[in-house]
N, C-alpha and C positions, 0 to 999 in steps of 0.2 A: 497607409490605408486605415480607415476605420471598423472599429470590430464591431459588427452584426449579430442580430442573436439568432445564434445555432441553433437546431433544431436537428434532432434523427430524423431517420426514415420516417413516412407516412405512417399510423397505425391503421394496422391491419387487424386487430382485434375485436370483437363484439362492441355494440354501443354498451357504453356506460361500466363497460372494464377500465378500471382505475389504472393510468397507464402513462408516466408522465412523461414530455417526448424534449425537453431540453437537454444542456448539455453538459448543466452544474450536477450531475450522479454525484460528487462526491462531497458536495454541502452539505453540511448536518442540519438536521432539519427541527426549527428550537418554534416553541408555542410561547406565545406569551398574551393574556390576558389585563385586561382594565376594567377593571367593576367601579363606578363613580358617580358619586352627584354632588349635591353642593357641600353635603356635608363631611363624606370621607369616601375612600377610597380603597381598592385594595389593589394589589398585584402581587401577580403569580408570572414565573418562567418555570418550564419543564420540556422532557422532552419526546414525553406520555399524555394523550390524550386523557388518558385515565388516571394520571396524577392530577390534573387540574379540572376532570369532571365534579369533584365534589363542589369546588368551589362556585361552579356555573351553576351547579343545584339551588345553590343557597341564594341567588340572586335577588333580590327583591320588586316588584312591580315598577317603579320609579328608578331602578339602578339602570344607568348608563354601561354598556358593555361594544369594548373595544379588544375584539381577538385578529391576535395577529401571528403570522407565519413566515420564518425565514426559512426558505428552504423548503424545494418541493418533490424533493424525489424520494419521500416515503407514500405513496399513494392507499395506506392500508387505512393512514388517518382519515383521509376524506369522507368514505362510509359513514363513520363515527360523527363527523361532523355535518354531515346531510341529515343523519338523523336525530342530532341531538336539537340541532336549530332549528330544525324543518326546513330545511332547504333542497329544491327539488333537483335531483342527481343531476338533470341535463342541462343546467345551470353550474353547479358545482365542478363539472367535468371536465367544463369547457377550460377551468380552471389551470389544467394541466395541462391542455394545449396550448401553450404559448407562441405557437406562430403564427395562428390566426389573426385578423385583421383585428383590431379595434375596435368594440361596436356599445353600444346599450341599450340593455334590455330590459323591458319591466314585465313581471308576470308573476301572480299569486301573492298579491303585495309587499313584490320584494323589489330592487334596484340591482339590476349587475352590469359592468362594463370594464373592462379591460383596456388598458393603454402600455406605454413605455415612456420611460426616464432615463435620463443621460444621469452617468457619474462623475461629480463636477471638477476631479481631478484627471487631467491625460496621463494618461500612461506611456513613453516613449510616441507623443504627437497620436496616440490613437484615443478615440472617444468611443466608451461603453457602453452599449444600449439595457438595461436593464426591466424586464417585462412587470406590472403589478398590475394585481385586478382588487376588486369590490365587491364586495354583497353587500347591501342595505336594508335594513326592515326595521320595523316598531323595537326603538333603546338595542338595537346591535350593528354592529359595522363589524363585517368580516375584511380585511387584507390579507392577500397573499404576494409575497417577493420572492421571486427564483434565487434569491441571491442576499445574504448577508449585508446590511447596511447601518448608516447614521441617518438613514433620510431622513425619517421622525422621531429622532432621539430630543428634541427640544419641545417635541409636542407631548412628548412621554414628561418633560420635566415639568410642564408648563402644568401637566394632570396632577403631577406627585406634589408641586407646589402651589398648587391654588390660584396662578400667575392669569390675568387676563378672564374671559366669560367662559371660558370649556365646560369648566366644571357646571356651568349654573345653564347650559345648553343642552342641545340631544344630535342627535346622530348628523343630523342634516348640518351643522354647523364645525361635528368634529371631519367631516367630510372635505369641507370646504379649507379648515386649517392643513389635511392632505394633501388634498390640488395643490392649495397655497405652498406647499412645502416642494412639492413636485417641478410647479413651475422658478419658484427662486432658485432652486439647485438649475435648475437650465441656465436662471441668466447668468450665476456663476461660470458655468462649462461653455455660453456663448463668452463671459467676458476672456476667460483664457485663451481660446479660440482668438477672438478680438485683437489680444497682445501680440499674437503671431500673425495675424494677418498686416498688421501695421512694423511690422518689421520686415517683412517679406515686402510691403509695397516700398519699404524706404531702400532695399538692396535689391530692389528690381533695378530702380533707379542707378546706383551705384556699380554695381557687379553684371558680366555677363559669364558668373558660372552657373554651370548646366543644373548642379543642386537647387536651385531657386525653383525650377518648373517640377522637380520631386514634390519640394514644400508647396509650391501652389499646389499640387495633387492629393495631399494629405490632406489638407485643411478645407479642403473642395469636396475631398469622403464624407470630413467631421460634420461640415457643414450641411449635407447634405442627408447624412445621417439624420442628426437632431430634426432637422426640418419635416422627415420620414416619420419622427418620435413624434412631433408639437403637433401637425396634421390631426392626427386622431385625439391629440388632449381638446383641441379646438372644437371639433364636433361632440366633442363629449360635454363638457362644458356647456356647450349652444344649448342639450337636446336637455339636459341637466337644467337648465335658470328655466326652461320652457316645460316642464315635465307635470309642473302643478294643471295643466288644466286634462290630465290625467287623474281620473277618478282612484284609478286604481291603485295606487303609489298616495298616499294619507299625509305619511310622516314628513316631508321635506316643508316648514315653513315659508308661508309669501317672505316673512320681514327679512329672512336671509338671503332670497333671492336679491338682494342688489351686491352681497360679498361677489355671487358666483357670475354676476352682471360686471363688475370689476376685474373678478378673473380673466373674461372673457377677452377684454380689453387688454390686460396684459398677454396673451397669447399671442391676439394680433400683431400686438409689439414685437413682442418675441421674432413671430412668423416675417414679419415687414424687415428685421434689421438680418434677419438671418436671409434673406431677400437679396438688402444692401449688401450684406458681405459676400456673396457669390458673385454677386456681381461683380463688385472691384477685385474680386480675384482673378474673375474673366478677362478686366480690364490687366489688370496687371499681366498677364499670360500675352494678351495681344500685344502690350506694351513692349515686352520682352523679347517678343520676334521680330515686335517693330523697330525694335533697335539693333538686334541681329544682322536684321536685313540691311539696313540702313549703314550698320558696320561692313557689312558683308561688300554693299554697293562701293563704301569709300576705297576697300580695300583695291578691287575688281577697278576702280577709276584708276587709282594711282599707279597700278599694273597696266592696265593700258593706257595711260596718257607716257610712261615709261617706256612700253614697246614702242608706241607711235616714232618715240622723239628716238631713239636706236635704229627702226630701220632705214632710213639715208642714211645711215653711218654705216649701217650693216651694207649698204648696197657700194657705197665707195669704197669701201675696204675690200668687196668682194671685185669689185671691178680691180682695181690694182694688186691684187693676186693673183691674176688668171695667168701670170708668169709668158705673156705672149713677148717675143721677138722683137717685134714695130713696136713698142710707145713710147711717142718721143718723150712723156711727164718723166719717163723713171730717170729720163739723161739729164733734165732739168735740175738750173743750180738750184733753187729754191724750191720745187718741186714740192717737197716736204712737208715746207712750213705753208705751202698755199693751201695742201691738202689737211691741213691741221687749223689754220685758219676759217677754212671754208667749212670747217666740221661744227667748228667754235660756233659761227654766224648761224650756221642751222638751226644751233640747237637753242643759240636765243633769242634767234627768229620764233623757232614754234610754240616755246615757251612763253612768249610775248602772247603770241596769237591764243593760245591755250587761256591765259590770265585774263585777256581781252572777254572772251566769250564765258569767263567764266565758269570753266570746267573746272578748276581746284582752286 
């Protein structure tokens, strides 16, 4: 089966009580900040809001600021960061709810939307859903991750190393190298997927042990999992390339809209083969019984084209047992050998006749 993201109970507490409701309590929960532009950069981890406030003071007009959160079950931070950014609480909060649907919102010239990402390694055949959300506004991009990763460890290098346009870009662009990053990790976690699907179809073929329809049931979670995840990155995306003729939301450049117009495109991808592969799982599942069955019929033939050809033997044998007085067969010299003959002839009489028609 595939692992799901958990969730506690409902909250029942006040709106806008900081209250986080997943299931990683026991994450440490690490800040890590990106101040950048073309010409340098800085970075800061901690795991004090108030160790890396100074730094956020000093930001300058033109800097580039990329803060980021692993780990969400310290909820005393968030306050701190609604008010340090201006970011309006019932935005911020939703932050913490991580069961919620997927959605994006734009309001007070900010960006927030919420999705899920697969982890591209399986773990014992099960696939990971992992929740992250966004804030966006004029030079900051907030991220938050329930959960400890490498997802953007290559976007982090690509910053520390000057590699590629990031640096000479803004928010709307380090956004799109996210998605980007979000959705490559899926096709990763489809292609794994992928390698077990195409082994499962080659020992469908082969084997009729019962583990086969476990593994088609695994990979039929995962699949279906991810599909649950890629859903909401798709409409995020759409509402994301379309967002400009929204006055309200400034910051998101036309010239980049064809990156997130490309994203969009590989979603579908994504969505279409993760399609194909349930599919053939299905097919494989039918195939499977279809061959059971089909086992099952030869078995059930050969059992009764067996009986058939036994009972006249069964019925002369019972006739010359009935131990009666009168028959004159049993005084007969040859007696015997006519009843052994005549058993012989039956049986590849029927067996003839059986071949004839075709039954085996």
């Amino acid at each position: 089966m595939s692992k799901r993201v958990k969730t506690k109970t409902i909250k029942t507490v006040q709106p806008y009580t900081w209250e986080y409701n997943g299931v990683y309590v026991d994450e440490p929960t690490d800040l890590q900040v990106f101040i950048y532009n073309e010409e340098r950069y800085i970075e800061k981890t901690a795991q004090r809001f108030e160790d890396i406030l100074p730094l956020l003071q000093s930001v300058n007009e033109n800097d580039m600021v990329w803060f980021n959160i692993h780990g969400l079950n310290d909820p005393a931070i968030f306050p701190k960061i609604a008010a340090f950014f201006d970011v309006p609480l019932s935005t911020l909060n939703e932050v913490l709810i991580i069961s919620r649907r997927s959605r994006v919102e734009t309001q007070e010239g900010l960006l927030f939307f919420n999705l899920k990402t697969t982890v591209s390694q399986l773990f014992e055949d099960k696939i990971e859903i992992i929740p992250i959300s966004f804030i966006i506004k004029d030079n900051l991009l907030l991220s938050f991750q329930d959960k400890k990763n490498a997802l953007f460890e290559h976007i982090r290098e690509r910053i520390r190393t000057k590699v590629g346009s990031v640096r000479r870009k803004q928010e709307d662009f380090l956004l799109y190298l996210l998605l980007e990053a979000i959705t490559e990790n899926t096709f990763l976690s489809l292609d794994e997927i992928e390698d077990k699907v195409d082994i499962i179809l080659n020992d469908t073929k082969k084997s009729h042990n019962i583990a086969i329809l476990n593994a088609i049931q695994y990979q039929s979670n995962n699949l279906n999992e991810m599909k649950r995840a890629m859903l909401p990155l798709k409409d995020v995306v759409f509402n994301i390339r379309n967002i400009n003729i929204n006055e309200e939301v400034k910051f998101l450049d036309p010239v980049n809209q064809v990156y997130f117009n490309r994203m969009y495109h590989k979603v579908l991808e994504i969505l279409d083969q993760i399609d194909y592969d349930i599919k053939q799982l299905d097919n494989a599942s039918n195939y499977y019984f279809s061959m059971q069955s089909h086992r099952m019929n030869n078995i059930m033939k050969v059992l009764t084209i067996v009986s058939v050809i036994f009972m006249p033997l069964t019925f002369i044998v019972g006739v010359y047992g009935m131990n009666f007085d009168v028959m004159p067969e049993l005084r007969y010299k040859y007696g015997y050998y006519t009843v052994m003959i005549v058993m012989f002839l039956l049986v590849v009489i029927m067996v003839y006749y059986f071949k004839r028609k075709r039954w085996f």
